[in-house]
N, CA, C and O atoms as CSV, one atom per row, in Angstrom:
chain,resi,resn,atom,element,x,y,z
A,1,UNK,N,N,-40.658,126.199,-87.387
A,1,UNK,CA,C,-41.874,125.746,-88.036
A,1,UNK,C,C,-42.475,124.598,-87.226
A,1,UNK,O,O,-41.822,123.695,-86.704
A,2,UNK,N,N,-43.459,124.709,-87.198
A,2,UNK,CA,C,-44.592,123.655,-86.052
A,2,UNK,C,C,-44.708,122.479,-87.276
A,2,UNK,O,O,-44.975,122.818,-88.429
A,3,UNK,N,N,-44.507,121.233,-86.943
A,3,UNK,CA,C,-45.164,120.073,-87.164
A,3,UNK,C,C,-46.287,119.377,-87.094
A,3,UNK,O,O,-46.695,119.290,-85.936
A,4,UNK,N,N,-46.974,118.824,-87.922
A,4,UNK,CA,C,-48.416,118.875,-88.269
A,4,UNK,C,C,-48.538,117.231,-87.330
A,4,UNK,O,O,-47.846,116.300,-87.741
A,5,UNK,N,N,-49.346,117.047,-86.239
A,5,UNK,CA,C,-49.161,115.925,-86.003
A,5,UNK,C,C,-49.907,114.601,-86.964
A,5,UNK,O,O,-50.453,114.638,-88.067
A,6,UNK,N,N,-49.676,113.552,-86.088
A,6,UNK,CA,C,-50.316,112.489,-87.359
A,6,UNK,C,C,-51.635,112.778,-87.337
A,6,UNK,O,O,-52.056,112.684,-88.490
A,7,UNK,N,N,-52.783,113.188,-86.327
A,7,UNK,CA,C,-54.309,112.797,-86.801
A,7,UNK,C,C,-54.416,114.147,-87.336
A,7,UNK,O,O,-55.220,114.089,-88.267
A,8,UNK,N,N,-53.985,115.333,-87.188
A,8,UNK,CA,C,-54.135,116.403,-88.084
A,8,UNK,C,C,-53.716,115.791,-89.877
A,8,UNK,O,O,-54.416,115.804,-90.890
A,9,UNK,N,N,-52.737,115.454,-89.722
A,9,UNK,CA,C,-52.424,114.659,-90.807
A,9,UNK,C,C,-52.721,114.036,-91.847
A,9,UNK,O,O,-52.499,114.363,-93.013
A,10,UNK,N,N,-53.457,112.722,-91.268
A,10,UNK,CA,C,-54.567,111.724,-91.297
A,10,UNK,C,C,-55.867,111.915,-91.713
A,10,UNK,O,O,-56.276,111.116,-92.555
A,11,UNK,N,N,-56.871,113.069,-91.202
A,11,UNK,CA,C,-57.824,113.502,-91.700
A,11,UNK,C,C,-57.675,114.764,-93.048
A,11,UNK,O,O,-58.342,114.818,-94.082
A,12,UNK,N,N,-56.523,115.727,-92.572
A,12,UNK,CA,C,-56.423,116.345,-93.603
A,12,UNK,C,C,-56.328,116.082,-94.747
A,12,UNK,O,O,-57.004,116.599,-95.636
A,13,UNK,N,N,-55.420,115.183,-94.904
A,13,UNK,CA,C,-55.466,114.992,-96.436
A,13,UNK,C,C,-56.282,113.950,-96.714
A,13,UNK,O,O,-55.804,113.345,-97.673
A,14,UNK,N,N,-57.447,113.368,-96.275
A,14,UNK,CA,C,-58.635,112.982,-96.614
A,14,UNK,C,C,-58.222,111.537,-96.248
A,14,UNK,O,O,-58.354,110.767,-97.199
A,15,UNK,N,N,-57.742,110.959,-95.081
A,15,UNK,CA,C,-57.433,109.692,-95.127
A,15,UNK,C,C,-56.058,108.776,-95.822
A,15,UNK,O,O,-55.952,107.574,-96.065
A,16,UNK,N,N,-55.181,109.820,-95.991
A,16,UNK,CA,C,-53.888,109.873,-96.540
A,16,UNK,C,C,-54.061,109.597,-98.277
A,16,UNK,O,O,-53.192,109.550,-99.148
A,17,UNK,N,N,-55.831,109.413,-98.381
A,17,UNK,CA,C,-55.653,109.573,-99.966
A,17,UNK,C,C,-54.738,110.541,-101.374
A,17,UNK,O,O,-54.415,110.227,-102.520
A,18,UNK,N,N,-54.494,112.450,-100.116
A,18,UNK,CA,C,-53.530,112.563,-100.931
A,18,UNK,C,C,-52.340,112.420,-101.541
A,18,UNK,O,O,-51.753,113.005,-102.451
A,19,UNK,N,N,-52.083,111.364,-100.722
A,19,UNK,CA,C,-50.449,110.796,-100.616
A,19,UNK,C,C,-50.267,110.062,-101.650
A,19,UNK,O,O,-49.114,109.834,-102.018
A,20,UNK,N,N,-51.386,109.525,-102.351
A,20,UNK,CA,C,-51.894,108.679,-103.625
A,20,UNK,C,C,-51.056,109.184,-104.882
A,20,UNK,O,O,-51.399,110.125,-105.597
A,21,UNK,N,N,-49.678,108.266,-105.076
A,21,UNK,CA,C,-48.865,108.920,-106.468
A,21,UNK,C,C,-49.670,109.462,-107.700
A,21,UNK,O,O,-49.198,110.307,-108.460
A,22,UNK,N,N,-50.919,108.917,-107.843
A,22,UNK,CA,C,-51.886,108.601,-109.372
A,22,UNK,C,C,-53.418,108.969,-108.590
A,22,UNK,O,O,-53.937,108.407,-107.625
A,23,UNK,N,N,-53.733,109.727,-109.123
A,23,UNK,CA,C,-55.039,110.010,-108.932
A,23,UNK,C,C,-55.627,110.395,-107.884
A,23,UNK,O,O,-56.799,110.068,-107.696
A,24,UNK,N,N,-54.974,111.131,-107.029
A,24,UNK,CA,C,-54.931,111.705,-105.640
A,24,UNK,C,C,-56.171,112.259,-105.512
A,24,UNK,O,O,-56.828,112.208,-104.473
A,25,UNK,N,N,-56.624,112.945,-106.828
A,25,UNK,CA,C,-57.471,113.862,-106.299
A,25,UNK,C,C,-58.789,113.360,-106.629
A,25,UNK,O,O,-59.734,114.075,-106.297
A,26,UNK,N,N,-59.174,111.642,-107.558
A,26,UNK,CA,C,-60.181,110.940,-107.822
A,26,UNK,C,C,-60.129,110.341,-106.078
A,26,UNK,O,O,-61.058,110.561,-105.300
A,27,UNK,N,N,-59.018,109.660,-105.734
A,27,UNK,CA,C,-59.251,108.955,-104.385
A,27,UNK,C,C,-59.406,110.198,-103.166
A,27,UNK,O,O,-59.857,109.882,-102.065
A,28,UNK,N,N,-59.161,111.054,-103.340
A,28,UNK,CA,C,-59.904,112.389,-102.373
A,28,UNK,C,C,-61.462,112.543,-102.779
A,28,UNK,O,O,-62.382,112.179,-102.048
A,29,UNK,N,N,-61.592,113.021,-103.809
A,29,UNK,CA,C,-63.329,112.833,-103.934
A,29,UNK,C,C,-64.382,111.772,-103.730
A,29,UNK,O,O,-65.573,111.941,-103.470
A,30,UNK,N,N,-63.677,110.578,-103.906
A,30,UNK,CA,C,-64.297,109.032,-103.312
A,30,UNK,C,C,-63.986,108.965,-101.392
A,30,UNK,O,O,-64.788,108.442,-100.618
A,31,UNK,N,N,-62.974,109.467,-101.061
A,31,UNK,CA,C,-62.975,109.202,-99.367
A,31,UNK,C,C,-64.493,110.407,-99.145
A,31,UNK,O,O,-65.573,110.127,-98.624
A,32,UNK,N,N,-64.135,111.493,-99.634
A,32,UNK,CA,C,-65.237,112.271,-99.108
A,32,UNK,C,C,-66.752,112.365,-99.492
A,32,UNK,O,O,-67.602,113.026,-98.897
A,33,UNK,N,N,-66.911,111.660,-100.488
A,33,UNK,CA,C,-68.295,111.022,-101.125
A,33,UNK,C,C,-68.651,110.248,-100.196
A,33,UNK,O,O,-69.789,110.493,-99.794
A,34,UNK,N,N,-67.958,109.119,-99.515
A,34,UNK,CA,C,-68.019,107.816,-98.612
A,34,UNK,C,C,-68.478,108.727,-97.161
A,34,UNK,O,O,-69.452,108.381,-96.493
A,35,UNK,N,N,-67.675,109.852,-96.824
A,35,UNK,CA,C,-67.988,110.326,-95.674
A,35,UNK,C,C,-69.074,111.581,-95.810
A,35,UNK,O,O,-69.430,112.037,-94.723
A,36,UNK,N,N,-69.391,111.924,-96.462
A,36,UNK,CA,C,-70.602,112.379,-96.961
A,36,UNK,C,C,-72.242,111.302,-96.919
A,36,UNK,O,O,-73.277,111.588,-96.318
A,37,UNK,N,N,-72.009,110.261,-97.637
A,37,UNK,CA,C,-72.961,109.858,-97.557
A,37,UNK,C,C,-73.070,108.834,-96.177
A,37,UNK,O,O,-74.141,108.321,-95.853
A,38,UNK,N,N,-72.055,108.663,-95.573
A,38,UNK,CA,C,-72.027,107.856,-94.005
A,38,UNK,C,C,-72.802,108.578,-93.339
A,38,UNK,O,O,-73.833,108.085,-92.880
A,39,UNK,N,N,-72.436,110.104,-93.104
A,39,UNK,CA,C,-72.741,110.828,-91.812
A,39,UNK,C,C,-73.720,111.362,-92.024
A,39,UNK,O,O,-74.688,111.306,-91.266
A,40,UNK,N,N,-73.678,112.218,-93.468
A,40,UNK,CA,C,-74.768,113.275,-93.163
A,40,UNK,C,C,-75.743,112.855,-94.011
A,40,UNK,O,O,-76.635,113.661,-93.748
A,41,UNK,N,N,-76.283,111.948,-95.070
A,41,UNK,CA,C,-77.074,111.342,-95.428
A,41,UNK,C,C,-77.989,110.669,-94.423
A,41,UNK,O,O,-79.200,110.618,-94.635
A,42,UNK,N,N,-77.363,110.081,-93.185
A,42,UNK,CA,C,-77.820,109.346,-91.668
A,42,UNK,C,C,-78.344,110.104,-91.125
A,42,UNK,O,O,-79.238,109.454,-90.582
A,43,UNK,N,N,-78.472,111.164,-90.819
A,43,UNK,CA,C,-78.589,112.103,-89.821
A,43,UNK,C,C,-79.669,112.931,-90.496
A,43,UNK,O,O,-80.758,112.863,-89.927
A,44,UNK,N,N,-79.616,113.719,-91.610
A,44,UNK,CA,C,-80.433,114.114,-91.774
A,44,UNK,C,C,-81.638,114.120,-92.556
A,44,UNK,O,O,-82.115,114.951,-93.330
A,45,UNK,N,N,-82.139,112.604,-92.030
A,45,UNK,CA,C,-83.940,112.485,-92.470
A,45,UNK,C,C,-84.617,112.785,-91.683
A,45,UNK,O,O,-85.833,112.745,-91.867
């Protein structure tokens, strides 16, 4: 079995928010709200 390295890692689970004992999946929808409105809110006006 292949090993996932760390920046595969790192981004996958949304900034290691899923690693979050409690509410993993509120602090997954807030990392990607944050990177949602960083990038592509910027970009496309």
């Amino acid at each position: 079995m292949k090993q996932i390295n760390w920046f595969d890692k790192f981004f996958g689970s949304g900034f290691y928010t899923g690693y979050i004992p409690f509410a993993s999946g509120t602090f997954g929808s807030l990392a990607a709200s944050i990177i949602y409105f960083v990038i592509f809110k910027n970009y496309t006006q």
